[in-house]
C-alpha positions, 0 to 999 in steps of 0.5 A: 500500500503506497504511503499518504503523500505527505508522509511520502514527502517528508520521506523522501525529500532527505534521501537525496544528494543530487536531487529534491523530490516529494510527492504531493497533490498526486505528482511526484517532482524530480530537481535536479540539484546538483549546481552549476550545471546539473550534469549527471554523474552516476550517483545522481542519475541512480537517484533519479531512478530511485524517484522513479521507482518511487512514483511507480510505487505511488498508485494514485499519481498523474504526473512526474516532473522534471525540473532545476532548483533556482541555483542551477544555470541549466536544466542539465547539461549532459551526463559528466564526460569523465564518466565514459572512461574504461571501467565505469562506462557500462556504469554510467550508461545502465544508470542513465539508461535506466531512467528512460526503462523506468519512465516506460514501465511506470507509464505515467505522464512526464513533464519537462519544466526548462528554464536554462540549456538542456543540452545532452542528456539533459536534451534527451531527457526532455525528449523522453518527457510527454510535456515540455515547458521551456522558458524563452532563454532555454536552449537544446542540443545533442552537442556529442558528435563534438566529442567523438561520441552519439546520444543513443537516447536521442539516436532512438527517440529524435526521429520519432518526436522531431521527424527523421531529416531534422533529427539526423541533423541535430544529432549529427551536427551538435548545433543547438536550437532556441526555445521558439524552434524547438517548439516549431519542430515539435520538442517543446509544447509551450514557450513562456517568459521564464516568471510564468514556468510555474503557472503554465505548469500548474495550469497542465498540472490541473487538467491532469489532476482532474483525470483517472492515473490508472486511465493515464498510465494505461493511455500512455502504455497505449502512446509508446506501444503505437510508436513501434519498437520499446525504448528498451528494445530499441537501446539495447541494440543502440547501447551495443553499437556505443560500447562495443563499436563506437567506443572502442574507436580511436577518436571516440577516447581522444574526444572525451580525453580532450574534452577532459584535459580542456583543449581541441580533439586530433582526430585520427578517422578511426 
């Protein structure tokens, strides 16, 4: 039997190191806290999956949301580059992985709220959330082609959200886009002045609380199923090109070095 929401706050709220999360009024909501630049290292991403577990648990919820405490200049830019060294590789990518795993299994609407660049895996996690609620100044991008490396997240969920010509280029480009654009192509819902984030999404927040969380959870069971090949399915072939092709490349380990020692990548094309 799942906790009161109350109880389920104070609970919960103390656990964390990277993140804040409590449940309240039906919606679990995950902060990202880890300043200046909310990047993901693994401990921090294993306790967003700790969150997550932990709103699968909660029957009664509508909604999960995904945002940055006010001491953070970005929503998240990215999973820490450190982390793609031999050793803590396959690590780093189950623990980030399993973020998106979780989302699909618990089948409960996700909302993005971006003030700041959501760039990496910060991007891919905005691609992966039902609603996204960007602020004017919030960039987005896939910059890991610029390390010699691909977003595998993005490489499965882009061209499904954004169309395949302009996922392609994003990802193969890294150039990043403004809020107005990521909303023409279809990765951003709604683009508001930064003081209006929270009563846009109390707004959304309203309309969902009024709704069944089992009719929820079952209609976006019905959305993912109707787009084709799982997530989970879908990345683990993508997680074997990353770890057993890509990354045993040349310029896949001199462009996270580079990225590391702060200077230009040498690429060797091999």
């Amino acid at each position: 039997m799942s906790r009161p929401a109350a109880e389920a706050h104070n609970f919960m709220a103390s656990n964390y190191e990277h993140i804040k999360f409590n449940i309240e009024n039906r919606v679990g909501r995950i902060t990202f806290a880890r300043p200046p630049l909310n990047v993901f290292n693994i401990a921090m991403m294993r306790e967003i999956g700790q969150a997550l577990v932990a709103c699968g648990n909660e029957r009664q919820l509508v909604a999960i949301v995904f945002d940055a405490d006010k001491d953070c200049r970005a929503f998240s830019a990215g999973v820490a580059v450190e982390e793609h060294a031999e050793g803590v590789i396959f690590q780093m990518l189950d623990s980030f992985h399993a973020i998106f795993r979780t989302l699909e299994q618990i089948a409960r609407p996700a909302i993005a709220v971006v003030e700041h660049p959501a760039l990496g895996g910060g991007c891919e996690l905005v691609a992966a959330c039902d609603i996204v609620i960007a602020g004017e100044r919030s960039r987005f991008g896939q910059p890991e082609i610029k390390l010699g490396v691909f977003p595998p997240v993005a490489a499965v969920l882009l061209p499904r959200i954004i169309g395949d010509k302009r996922a392609r280029e994003l990802i193969l480009t890294g150039d990043l886009i403004d809020a107005l654009e990521a909303a023409r192509i279809g990765l951003v819902n709604h683009v508001v002045p930064a003081n209006q984030l929270e009563p846009k999404l109390l707004e959304v927040l309203s309309k969902l609380r009024e709704l069944s969380a089992a009719s929820l959870e079952m209609t976006r069971k019905a959305l993912d199923l109707g787009r084709g090949q799982s997530i989970d399915s879908a990345l683990a072939e993508v997680e074997n090109v990353y770890l057993h092709e890509l990354m045993k490349t040349k310029d896949a380990n001199e462009g996270i070095k580079a990225f590391v020692e702060k200077r230009k990548p040498v690429w060797s094309d091999r």
